[in-house]
C-alpha positions in Angstrom: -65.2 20.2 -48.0 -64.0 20.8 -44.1 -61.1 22.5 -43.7 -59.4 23.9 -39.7 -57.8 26.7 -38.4 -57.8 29.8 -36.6 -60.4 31.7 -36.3 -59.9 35.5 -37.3 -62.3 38.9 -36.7 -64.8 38.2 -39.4 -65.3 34.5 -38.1 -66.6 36.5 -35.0 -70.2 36.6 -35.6 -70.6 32.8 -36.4 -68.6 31.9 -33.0 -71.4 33.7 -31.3 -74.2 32.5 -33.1 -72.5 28.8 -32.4 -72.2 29.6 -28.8 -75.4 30.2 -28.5 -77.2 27.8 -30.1 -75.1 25.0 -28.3 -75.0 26.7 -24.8 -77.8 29.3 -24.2 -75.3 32.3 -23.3 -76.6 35.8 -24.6 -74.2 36.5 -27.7 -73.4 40.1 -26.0 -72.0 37.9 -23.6 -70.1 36.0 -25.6 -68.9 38.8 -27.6 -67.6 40.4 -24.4 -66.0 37.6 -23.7 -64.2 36.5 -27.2 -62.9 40.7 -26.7 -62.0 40.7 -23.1 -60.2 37.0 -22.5 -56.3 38.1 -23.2 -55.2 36.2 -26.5 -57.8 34.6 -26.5 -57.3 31.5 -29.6 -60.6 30.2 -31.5 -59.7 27.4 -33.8 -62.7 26.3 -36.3 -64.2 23.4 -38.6 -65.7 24.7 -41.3 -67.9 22.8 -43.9 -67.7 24.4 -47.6 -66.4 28.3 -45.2 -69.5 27.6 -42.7 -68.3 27.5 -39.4 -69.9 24.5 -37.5 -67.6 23.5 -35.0 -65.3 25.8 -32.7 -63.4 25.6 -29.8 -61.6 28.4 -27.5 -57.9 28.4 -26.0 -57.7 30.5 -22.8 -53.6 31.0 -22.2 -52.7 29.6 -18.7 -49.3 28.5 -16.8 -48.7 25.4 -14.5 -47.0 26.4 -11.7 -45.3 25.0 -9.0 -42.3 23.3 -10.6 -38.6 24.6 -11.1 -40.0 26.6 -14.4 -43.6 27.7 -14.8 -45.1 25.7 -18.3 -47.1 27.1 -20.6 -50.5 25.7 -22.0 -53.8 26.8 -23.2 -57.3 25.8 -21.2 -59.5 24.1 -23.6 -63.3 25.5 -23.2 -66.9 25.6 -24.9 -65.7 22.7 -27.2 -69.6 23.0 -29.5 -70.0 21.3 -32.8 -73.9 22.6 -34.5 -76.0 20.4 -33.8 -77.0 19.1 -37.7 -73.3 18.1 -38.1 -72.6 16.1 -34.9 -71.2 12.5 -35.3 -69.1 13.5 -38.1 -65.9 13.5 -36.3 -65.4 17.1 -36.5 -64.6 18.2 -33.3 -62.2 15.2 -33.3 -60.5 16.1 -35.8 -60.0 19.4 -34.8 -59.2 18.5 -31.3 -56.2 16.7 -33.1 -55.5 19.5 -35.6 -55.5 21.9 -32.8 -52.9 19.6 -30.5 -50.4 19.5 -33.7 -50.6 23.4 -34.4 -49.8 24.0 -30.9 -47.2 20.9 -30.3 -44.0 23.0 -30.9 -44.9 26.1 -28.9 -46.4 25.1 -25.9 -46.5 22.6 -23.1 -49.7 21.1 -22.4 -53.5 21.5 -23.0 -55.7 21.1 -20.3 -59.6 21.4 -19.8 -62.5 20.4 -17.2 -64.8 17.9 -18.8 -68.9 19.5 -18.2 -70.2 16.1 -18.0 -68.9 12.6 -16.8 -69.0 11.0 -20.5 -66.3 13.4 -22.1 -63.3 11.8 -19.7 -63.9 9.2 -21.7 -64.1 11.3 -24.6 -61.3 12.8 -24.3 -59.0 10.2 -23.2 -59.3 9.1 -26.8 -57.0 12.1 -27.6 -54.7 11.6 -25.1 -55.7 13.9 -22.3 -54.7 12.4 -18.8 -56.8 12.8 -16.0 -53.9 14.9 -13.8 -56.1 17.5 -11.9 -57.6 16.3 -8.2 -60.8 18.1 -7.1 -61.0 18.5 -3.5 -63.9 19.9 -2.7 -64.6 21.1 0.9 -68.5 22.4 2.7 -69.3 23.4 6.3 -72.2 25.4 6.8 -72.7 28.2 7.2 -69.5 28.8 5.0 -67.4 31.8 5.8 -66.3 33.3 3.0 -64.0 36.0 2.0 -65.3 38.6 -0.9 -62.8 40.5 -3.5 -63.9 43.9 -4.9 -60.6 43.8 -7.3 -59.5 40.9 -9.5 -55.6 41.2 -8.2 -56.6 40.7 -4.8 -58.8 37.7 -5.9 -55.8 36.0 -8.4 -53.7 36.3 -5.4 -55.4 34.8 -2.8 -57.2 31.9 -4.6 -53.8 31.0 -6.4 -51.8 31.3 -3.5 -53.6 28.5 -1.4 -52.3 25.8 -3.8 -49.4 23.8 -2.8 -48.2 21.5 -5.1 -48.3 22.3 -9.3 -51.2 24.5 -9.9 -52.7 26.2 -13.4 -52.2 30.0 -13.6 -54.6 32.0 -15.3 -53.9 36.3 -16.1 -55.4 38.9 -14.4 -57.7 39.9 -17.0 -59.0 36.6 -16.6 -60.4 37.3 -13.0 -61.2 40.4 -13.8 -63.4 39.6 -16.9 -65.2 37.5 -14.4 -65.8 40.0 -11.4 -67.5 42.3 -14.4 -69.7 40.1 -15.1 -70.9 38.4 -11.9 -69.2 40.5 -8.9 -70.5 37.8 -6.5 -68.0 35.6 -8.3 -65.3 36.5 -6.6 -65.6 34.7 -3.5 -62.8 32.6 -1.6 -63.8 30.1 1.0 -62.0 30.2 4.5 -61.6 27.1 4.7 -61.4 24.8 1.7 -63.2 24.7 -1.8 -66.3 25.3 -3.5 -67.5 24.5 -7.0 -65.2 27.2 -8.6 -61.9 26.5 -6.1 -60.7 23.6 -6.1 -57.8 23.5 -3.2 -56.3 20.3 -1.6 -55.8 21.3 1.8 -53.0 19.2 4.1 -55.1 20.0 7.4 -58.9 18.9 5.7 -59.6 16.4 8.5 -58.8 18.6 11.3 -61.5 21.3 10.0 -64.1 19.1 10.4 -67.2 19.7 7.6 -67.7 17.2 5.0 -64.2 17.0 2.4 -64.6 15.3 -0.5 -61.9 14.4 -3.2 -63.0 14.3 -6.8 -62.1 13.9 -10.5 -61.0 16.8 -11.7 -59.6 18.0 -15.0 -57.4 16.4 -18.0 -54.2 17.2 -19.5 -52.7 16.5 -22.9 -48.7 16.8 -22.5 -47.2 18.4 -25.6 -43.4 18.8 -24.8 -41.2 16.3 -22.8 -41.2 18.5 -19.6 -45.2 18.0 -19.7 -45.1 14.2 -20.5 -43.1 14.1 -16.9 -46.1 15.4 -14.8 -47.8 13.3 -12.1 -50.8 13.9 -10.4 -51.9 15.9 -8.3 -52.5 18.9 -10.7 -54.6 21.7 -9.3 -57.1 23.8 -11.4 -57.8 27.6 -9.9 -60.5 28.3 -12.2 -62.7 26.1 -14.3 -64.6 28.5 -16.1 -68.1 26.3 -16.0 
């Protein structure tokens, strides 16, 4: 018997084993980050109370318009490996999308491989996010010792409807790699992903790109248009 739903404390060992069977990542790592990543959401498939497929729900904003909307960011989507091609993480793709239809917005996520578009289209996720990605060598780049300075300058180069991430986001992420926290001068590279009005002018080689997917939830979401903007991606 399967059954879904939220994952709770003692689930906590099993979502790291599952992360790191499926991605590699030290489970200290991952236990940091299941602690650190402010309310945090892991939603679960479990066959006969063994979990064997999980997903995580990082809270974010989309700014931009007259009133920001809120939304989770989808990530590390895993299902173990013996129970794949079941339709579990389908289903609880779509069991997550209805337990989160009347509180929030929109989900959105940044598909690891070219396949899942496709994927998740199935589910309704639209691809809304551009990529614009931007490289001149040598690259000058600005560094960020604190994770306020970093939120603020990265999100503050969008123009247009962007997704907001907290604080304790960035700063989870300048713990753990300090040489993360770097901001191109000019433009975007593989963790910024700015559309810039004046790219042609800068010279360097600008490239515009698929970038993530959205599933609207409420009728102000089902409204949006692209060009959506991503600040982090999390890969």
């Amino acid at each position: 018997m399967t059954s879904y739903r939220t994952c709770n404390s003692q689930d906590r060992p099993a979502l790291c084993r599952l992360w790191y069977r499926v991605f590699g990542d030290e489970e200290a790592w991952v236990e940091r980050f299941l602690t650190n990543i402010p309310s945090l959401v892991s939603r679960g498939a479990f066959a006969d109370s063994r979990l064997v497929s999980a997903l995580h729900l990082i809270p974010c904003r989309l700014m931009g318009g007259e009133v920001p909307l809120s939304g989770y960011y989808l990530y590390a989507a895993a299902t173990e490996p013996s129970y794949r091609a079941q339709g579990l993480m389908a289903n609880l793709l779509r069991n997550t999308a209805e337990s989160c239809r009347a509180q929030l917005d929109f989900i959105c996520l940044y598909p690891a491989e070219e396949s899942l578009y496709a994927y998740y289209a199935r589910f309704g996720y639209l691809p809304l996010f551009g990529r614009a990605h931007y490289s001149v060598s040598p690259m000058p780049v600005r560094r960020f010792a604190e994770a306020g300075s970093w939120k603020k300058t990265s999100e503050g180069a969008f123009f247009g409807k962007y997704i907001s991430f907290d604080e304790k986001v960035y700063a989870f992420l300048l713990r753990e790699d300090p040489e993360s926290a770097v901001f191109p001068m000019q433009g975007a590279d593989g963790c910024f992903l700015l559309p810039m009005e004046n790219a042609a002018q800068l010279g360097g080689d600008f490239t515009e790109e698929k970038g993530g997917m959205l599933l609207p939830l409420s009728e102000q979401a089902k409204k949006l248009t692209a060009p959506l903007y991503l600040g982090l991606t999390m890969e």
